[in-house]
DONU-679136 format. One record per residue (C-alpha): residue in three letters; x, y, z. Coordinates in steps of 0.05 Angstrom, whole numbers, plus 5000, padded with zeros to 4 digits. Example, Ala and Ser with C-alpha at 12.3 -4.5 7.8 and 13.67 -1.06 7.14 Angstrom:
<seke code="ALA" x="5246" y="4910" z="5156"/>
<seke code="SER" x="5273" y="4979" z="5143"/>
***
This chain:
<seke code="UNK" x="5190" y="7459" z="4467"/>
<seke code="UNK" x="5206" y="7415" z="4529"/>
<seke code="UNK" x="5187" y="7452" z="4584"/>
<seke code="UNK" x="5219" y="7385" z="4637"/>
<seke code="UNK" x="5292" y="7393" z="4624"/>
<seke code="UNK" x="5336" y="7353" z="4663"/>
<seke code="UNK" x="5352" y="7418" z="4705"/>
<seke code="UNK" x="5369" y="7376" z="4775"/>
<seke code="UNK" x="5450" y="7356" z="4752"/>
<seke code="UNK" x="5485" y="7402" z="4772"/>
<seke code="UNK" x="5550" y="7421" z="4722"/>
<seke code="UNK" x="5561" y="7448" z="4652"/>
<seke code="UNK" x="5496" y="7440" z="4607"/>
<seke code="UNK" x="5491" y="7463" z="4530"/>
<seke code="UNK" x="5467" y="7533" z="4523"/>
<seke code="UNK" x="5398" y="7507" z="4486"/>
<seke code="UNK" x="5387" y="7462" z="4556"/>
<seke code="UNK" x="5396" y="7528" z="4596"/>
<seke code="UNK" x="5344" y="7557" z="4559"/>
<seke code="UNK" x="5290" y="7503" z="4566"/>
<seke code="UNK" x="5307" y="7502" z="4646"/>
<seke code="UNK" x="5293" y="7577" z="4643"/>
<seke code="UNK" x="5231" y="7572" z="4601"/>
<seke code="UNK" x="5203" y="7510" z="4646"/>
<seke code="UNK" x="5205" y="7565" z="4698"/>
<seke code="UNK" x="5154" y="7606" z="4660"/>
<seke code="UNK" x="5112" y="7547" z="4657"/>
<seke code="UNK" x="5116" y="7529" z="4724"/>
<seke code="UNK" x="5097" y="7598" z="4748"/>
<seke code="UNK" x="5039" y="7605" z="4697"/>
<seke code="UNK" x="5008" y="7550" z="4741"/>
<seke code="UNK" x="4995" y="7597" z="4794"/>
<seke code="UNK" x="4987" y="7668" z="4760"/>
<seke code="UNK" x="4946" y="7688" z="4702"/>
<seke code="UNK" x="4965" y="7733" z="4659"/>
<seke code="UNK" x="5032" y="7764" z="4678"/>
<seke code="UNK" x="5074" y="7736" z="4629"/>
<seke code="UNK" x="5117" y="7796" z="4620"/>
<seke code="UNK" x="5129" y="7800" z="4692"/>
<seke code="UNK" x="5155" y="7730" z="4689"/>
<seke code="UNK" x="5202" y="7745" z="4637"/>
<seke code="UNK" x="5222" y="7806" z="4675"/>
<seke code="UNK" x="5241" y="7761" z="4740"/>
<seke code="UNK" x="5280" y="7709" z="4699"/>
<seke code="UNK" x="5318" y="7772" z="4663"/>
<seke code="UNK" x="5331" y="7797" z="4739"/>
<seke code="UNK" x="5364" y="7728" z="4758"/>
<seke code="UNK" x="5402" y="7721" z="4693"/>
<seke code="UNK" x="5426" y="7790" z="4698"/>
<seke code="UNK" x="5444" y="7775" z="4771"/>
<seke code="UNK" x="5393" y="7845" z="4791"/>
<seke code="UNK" x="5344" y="7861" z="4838"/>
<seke code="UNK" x="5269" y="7880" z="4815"/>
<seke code="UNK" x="5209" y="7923" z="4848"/>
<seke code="UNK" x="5141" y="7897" z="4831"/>
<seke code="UNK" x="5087" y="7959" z="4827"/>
<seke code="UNK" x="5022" y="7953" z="4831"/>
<seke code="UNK" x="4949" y="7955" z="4870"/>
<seke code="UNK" x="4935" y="7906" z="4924"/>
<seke code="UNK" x="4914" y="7841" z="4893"/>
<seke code="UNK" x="4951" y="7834" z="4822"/>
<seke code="UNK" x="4991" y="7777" z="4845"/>
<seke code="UNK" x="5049" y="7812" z="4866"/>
<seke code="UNK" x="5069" y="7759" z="4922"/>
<seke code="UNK" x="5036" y="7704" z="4896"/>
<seke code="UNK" x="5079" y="7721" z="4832"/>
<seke code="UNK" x="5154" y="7717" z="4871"/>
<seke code="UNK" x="5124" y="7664" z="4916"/>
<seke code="UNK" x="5112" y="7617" z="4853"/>
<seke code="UNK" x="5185" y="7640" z="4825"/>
<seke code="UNK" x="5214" y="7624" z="4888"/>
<seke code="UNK" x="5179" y="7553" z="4892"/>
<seke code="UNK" x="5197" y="7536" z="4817"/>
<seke code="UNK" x="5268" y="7544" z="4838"/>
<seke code="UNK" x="5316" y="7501" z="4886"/>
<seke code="UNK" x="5332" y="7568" z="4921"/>
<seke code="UNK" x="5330" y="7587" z="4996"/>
<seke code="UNK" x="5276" y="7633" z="4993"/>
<seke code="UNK" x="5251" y="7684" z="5055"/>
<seke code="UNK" x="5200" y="7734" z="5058"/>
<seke code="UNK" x="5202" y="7792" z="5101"/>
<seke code="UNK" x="5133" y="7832" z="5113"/>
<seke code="UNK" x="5150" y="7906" z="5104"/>
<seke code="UNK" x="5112" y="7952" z="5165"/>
<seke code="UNK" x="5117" y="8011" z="5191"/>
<seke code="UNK" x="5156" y="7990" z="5261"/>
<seke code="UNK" x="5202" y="7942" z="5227"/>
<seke code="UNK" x="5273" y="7957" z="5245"/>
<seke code="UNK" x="5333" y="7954" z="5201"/>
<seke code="UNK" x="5367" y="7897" z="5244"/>
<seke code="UNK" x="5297" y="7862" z="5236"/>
<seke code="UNK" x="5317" y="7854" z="5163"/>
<seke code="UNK" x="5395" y="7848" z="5157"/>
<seke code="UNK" x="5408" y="7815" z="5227"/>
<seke code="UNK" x="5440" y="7845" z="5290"/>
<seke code="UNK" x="5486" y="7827" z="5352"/>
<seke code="UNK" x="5447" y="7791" z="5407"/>
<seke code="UNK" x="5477" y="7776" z="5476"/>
<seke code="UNK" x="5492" y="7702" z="5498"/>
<seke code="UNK" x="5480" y="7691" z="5561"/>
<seke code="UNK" x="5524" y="7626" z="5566"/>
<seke code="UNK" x="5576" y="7647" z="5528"/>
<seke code="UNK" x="5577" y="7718" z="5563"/>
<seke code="UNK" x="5592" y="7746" z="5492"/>
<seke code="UNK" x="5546" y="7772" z="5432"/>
<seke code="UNK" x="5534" y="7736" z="5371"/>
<seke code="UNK" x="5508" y="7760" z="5302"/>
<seke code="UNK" x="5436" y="7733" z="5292"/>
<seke code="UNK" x="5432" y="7728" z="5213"/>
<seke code="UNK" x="5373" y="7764" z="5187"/>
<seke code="UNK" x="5323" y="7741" z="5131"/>
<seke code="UNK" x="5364" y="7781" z="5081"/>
<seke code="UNK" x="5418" y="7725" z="5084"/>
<seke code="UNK" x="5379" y="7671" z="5034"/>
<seke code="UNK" x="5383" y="7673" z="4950"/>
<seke code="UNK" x="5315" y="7704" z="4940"/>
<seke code="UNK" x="5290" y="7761" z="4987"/>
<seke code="UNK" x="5210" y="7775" z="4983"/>
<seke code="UNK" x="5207" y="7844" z="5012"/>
<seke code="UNK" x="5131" y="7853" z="5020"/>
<seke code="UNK" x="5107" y="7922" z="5008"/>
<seke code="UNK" x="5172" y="7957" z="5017"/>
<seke code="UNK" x="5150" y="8020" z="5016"/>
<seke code="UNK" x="5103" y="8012" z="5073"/>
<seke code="UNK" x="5163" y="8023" z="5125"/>
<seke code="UNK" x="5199" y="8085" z="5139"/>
<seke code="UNK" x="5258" y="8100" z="5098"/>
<seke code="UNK" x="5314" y="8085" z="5146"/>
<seke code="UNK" x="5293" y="8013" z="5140"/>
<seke code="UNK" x="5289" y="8015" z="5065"/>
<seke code="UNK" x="5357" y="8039" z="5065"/>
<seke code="UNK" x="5380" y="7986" z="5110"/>
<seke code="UNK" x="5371" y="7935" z="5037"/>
<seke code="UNK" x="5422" y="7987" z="5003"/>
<seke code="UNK" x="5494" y="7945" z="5023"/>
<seke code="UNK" x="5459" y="7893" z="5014"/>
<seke code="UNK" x="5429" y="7899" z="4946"/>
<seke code="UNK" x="5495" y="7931" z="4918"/>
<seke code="UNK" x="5547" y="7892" z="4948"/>
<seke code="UNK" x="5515" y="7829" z="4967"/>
<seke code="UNK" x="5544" y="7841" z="5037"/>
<seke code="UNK" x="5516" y="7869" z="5110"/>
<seke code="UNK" x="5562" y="7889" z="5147"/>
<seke code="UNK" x="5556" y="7900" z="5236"/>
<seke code="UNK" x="5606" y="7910" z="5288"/>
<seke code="UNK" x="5654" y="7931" z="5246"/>
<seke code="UNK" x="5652" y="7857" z="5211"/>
<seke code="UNK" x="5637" y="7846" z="5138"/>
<seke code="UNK" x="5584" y="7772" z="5120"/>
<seke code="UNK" x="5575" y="7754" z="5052"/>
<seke code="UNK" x="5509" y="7738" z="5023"/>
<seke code="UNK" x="5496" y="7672" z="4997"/>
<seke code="UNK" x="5504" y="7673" z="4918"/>
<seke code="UNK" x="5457" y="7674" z="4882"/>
<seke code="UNK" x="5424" y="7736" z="4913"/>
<seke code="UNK" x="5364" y="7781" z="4888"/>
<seke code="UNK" x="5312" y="7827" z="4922"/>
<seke code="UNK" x="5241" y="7821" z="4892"/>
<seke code="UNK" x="5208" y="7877" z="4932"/>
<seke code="UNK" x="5130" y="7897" z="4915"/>
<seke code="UNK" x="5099" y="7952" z="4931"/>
<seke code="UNK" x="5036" y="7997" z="4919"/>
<seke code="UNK" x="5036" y="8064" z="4887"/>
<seke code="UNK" x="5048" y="8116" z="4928"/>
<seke code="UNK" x="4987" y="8150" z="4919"/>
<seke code="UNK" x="4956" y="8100" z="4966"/>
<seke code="UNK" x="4943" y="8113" z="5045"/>
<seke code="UNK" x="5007" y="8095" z="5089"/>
<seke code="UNK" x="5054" y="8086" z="5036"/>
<seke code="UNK" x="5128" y="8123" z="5043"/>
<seke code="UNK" x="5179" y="8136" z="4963"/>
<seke code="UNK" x="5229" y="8095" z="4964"/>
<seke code="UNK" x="5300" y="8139" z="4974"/>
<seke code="UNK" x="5331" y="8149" z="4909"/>
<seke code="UNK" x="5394" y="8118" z="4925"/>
<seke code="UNK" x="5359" y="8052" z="4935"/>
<seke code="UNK" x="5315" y="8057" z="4866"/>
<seke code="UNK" x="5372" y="8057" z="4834"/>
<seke code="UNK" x="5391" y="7995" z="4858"/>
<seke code="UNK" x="5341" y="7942" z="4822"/>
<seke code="UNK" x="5351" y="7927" z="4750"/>
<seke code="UNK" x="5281" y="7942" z="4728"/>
<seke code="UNK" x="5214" y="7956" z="4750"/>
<seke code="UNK" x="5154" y="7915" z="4734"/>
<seke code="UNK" x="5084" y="7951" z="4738"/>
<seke code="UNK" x="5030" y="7900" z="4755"/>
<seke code="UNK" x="4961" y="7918" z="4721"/>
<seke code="UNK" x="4890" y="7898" z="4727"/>
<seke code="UNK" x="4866" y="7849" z="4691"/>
<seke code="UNK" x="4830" y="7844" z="4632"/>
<seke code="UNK" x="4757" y="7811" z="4635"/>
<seke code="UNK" x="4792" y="7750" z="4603"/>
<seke code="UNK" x="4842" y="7731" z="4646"/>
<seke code="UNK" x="4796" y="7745" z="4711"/>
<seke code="UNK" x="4753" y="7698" z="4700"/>
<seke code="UNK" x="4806" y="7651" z="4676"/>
<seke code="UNK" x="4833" y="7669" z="4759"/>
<seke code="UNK" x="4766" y="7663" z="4782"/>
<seke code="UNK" x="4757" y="7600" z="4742"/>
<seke code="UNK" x="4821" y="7563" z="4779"/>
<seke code="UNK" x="4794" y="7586" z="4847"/>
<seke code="UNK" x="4729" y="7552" z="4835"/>
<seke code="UNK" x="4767" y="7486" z="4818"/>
<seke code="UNK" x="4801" y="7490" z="4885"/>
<seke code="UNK" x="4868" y="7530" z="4869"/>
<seke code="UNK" x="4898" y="7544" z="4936"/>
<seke code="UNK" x="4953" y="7605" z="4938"/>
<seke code="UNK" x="4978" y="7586" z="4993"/>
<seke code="UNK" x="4990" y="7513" z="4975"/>
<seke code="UNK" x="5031" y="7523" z="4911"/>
<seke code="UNK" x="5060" y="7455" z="4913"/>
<seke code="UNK" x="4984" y="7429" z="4917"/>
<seke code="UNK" x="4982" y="7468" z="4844"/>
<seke code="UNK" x="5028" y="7423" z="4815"/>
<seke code="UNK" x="5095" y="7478" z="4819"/>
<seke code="UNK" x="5154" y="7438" z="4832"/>
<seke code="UNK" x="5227" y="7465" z="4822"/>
<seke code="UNK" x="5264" y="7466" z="4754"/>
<seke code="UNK" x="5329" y="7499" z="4774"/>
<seke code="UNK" x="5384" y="7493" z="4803"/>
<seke code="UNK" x="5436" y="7553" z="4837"/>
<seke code="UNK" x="5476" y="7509" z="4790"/>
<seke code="UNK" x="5441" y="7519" z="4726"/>
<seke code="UNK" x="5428" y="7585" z="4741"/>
<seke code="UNK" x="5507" y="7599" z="4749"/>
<seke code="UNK" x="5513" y="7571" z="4678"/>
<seke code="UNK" x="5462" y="7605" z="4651"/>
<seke code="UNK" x="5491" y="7676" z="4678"/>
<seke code="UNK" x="5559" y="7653" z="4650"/>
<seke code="UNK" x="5525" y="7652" z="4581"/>
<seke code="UNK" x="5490" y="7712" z="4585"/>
<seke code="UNK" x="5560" y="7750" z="4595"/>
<seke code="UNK" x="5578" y="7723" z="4527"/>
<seke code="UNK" x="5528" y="7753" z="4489"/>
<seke code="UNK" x="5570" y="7804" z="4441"/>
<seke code="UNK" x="5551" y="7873" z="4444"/>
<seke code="UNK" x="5574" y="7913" z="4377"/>
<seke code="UNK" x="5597" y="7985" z="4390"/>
<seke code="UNK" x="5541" y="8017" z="4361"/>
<seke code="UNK" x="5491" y="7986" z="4404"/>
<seke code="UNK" x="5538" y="8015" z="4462"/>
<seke code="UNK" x="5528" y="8078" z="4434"/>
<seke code="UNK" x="5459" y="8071" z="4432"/>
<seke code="UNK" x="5444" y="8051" z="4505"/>
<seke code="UNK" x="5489" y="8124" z="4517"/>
<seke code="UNK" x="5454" y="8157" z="4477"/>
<seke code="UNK" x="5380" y="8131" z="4503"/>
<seke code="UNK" x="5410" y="8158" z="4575"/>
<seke code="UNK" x="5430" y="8216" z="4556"/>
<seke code="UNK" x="5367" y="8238" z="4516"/>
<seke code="UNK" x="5323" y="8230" z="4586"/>
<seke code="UNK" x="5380" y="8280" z="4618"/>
<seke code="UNK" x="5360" y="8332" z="4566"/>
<seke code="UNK" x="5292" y="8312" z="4563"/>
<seke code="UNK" x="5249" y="8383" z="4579"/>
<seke code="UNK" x="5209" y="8348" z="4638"/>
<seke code="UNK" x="5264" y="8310" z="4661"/>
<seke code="UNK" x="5294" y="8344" z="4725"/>
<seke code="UNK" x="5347" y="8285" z="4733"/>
<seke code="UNK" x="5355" y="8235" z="4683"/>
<seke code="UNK" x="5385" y="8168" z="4676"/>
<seke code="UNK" x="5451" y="8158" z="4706"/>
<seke code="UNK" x="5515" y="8126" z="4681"/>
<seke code="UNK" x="5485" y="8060" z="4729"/>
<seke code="UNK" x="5430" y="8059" z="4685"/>
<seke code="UNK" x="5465" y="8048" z="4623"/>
<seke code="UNK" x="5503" y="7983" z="4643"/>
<seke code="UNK" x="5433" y="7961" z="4676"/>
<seke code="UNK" x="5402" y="7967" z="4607"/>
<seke code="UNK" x="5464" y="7939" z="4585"/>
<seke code="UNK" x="5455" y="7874" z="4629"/>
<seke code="UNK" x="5383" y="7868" z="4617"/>
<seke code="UNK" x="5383" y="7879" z="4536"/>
<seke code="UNK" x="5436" y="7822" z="4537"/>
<seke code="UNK" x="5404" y="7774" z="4586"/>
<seke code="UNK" x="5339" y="7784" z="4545"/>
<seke code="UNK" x="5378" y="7773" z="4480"/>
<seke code="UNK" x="5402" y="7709" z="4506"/>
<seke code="UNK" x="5333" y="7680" z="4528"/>
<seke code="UNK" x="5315" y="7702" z="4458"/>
<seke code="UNK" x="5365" y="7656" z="4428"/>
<seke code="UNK" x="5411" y="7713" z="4402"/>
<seke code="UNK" x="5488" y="7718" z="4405"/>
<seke code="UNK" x="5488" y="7791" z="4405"/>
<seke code="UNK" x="5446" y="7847" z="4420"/>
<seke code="UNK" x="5397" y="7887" z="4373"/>
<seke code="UNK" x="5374" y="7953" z="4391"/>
<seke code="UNK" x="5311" y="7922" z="4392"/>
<seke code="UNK" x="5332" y="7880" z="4460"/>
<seke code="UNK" x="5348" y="7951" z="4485"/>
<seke code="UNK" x="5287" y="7980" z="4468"/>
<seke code="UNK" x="5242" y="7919" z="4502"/>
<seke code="UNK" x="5286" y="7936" z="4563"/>
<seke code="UNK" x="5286" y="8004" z="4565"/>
<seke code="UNK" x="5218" y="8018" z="4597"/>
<seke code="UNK" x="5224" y="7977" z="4656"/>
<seke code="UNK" x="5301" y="7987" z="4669"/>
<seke code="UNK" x="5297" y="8063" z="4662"/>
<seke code="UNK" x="5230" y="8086" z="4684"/>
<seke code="UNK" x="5244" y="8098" z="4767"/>
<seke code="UNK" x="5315" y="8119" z="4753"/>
<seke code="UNK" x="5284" y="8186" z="4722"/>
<seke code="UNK" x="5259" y="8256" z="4762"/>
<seke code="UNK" x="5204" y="8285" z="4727"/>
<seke code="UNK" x="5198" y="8365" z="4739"/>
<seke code="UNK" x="5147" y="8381" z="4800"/>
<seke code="UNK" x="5100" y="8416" z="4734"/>
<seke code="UNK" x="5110" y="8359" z="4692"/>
<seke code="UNK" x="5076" y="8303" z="4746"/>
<seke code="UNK" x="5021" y="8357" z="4761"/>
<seke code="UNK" x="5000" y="8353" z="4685"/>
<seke code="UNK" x="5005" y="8279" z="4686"/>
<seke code="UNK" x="5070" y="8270" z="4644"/>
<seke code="UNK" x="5099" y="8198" z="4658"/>
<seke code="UNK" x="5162" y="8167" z="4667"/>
<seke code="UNK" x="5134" y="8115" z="4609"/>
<seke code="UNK" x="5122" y="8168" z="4565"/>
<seke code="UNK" x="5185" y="8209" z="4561"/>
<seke code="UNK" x="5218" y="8136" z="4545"/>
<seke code="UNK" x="5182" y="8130" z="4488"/>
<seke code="UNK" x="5182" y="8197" z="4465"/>
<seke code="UNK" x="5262" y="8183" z="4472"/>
<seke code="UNK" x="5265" y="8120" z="4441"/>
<seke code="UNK" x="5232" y="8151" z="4382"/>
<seke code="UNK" x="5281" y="8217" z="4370"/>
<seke code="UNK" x="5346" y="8180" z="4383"/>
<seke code="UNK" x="5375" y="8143" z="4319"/>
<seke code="UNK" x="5368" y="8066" z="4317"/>
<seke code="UNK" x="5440" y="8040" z="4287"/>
<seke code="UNK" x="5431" y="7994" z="4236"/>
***
């Protein structure tokens, strides 16, 4: 496979040239991170399927150093905004600040206004300034003063976080859960890949010098607007619509469930089984593109029951258990 496709001319390209400028993102990534190959395929879905993912895990998985590499590989305007407890709302989206010399006030854009937003351990700020991503994330606007600023396209939140179990941590409102197209959970490592990590560090690999790692960007916003045009193509027969439904509707009536997937979360699985058919190489989707999806497009749009989290039932594990009882079209 060529992983250096001529990705930097802007225009039309062949839908087998998308794909190589896609995959030579995976490759440059994997310079930098170890092991997180399904999280890299889960960011690439996100920006195909023009959607916004949360990164979960423990401190020092590679969360950031994951969407930092992304963000390098690509020639995307790229901001990062460190989540904490005293960060205001305007301190993310922008807000009116008086000129002195003009004698009037001016909107000072915010770091949301960029193609890819790092939001660094979102939930470690109060929920009023989580909620201040929600217009943002959903219409790809912000509005203040009563005056409406697009966001430039293309535009997708990669927020991390740790799990809430951990000290100083706050949920994330449900409203604005809902709102990224899938969540990735970040594990440890095995024994392997450490010491493949450790081995890089002892020949000098620098995280905070990605370009000194060799990453250098692959795609264009141009590319990446074909690419999405293709993805929208992919044919989607009726009885795999049927099955996405009927995958929804068996967490609603799922006996641990106390609020199951919403009508959102089917055409999020839809986008996601069909962005991950295309990178495939299919022309339509298979229920088995839905059922790769399903996990991390549907697992933090579901409300266990307070007696099904104290006997350690999982989000993960009522997917399956669904994915197994509903019938698979063939």
């Amino acid at each position: 496979m060529t992983t250096t496709p001529d990705a930097t001319i802007p225009g039309p390209h062949p839908t087998d040239s998308l794909r190589r400028a896609l995959n030579a993102v995976r490759v440059e990534v994997d310079k930098a991170v170890v092991g997180q190959e399904g999280a890299v395929t889960g960011l690439i879905i996100a920006l195909l399927a023009r959607g916004h993912v949360l990164l979960e895990g423990v401190p020092g998985v590679a969360k950031t150093l994951l969407v930092r590499a992304l963000a390098h590989s690509l020639s995307l305007d790229t901001k990062r905004v460190q989540f904490t407890p005293d960060l205001m709302p305007g301190d993310v989206t922008g807000s009116l600040i008086y000129d002195a010399t003009a004698g009037e006030f001016e909107f000072r854009e915010g770091p949301v206004f960029t193609n890819i937003l790092l939001a660094d351990e979102i939930n470690r700020t109060p929920p009023k300034t989580q909620s201040a991503l929600l217009e943002a994330m959903e219409e790809r606007q912000v509005s203040a003063d009563g005056v409406t600023r697009a966001l430039p396209t293309p535009f997708m939140v990669a927020a991390t976080q740790n799990p809430i179990e951990h000290e100083g941590t706050y949920t994330l409102p449900e409203a604005q859960l809902d709102r990224f197209l899938l969540k990735l959970v970040l594990d440890l490592p095995p024994r392997d890949v450490e010491i493949e990590v450790l081995h890089r560090h002892s020949q000098g690999f620098n995280p905070r010098d990605l370009t000194a790692a060799g990453l250098t960007p692959v795609l264009t916003a141009e590319t990446l607007a074909a690419a999405q045009q293709e993805v929208r193509r992919v044919v989607v027969q009726p009885e795999v619509l049927g099955y996405i439904v009927d995958v929804a509707r068996g967490t609603r009536y799922a006996p641990s469930v106390k609020l199951g997937v919403s009508p959102r979360g089917t055409t999020a699985l839809l986008a996601a089984a069909q962005a991950w058919a295309w990178l495939s190489g299919f022309t339509a989707v298979t229920p088995d593109h839905v059922q790769a999806m399903a996990l991390p497009v549907l697992r933090h749009r579901i409300q266990l029951q307070p007696e099904a989290e104290l006997e350690g039932v999982s989000a993960d594990s009522i997917l399956r258990s669904v994915l197994q009882q509903v019938r698979v079209p063939v």
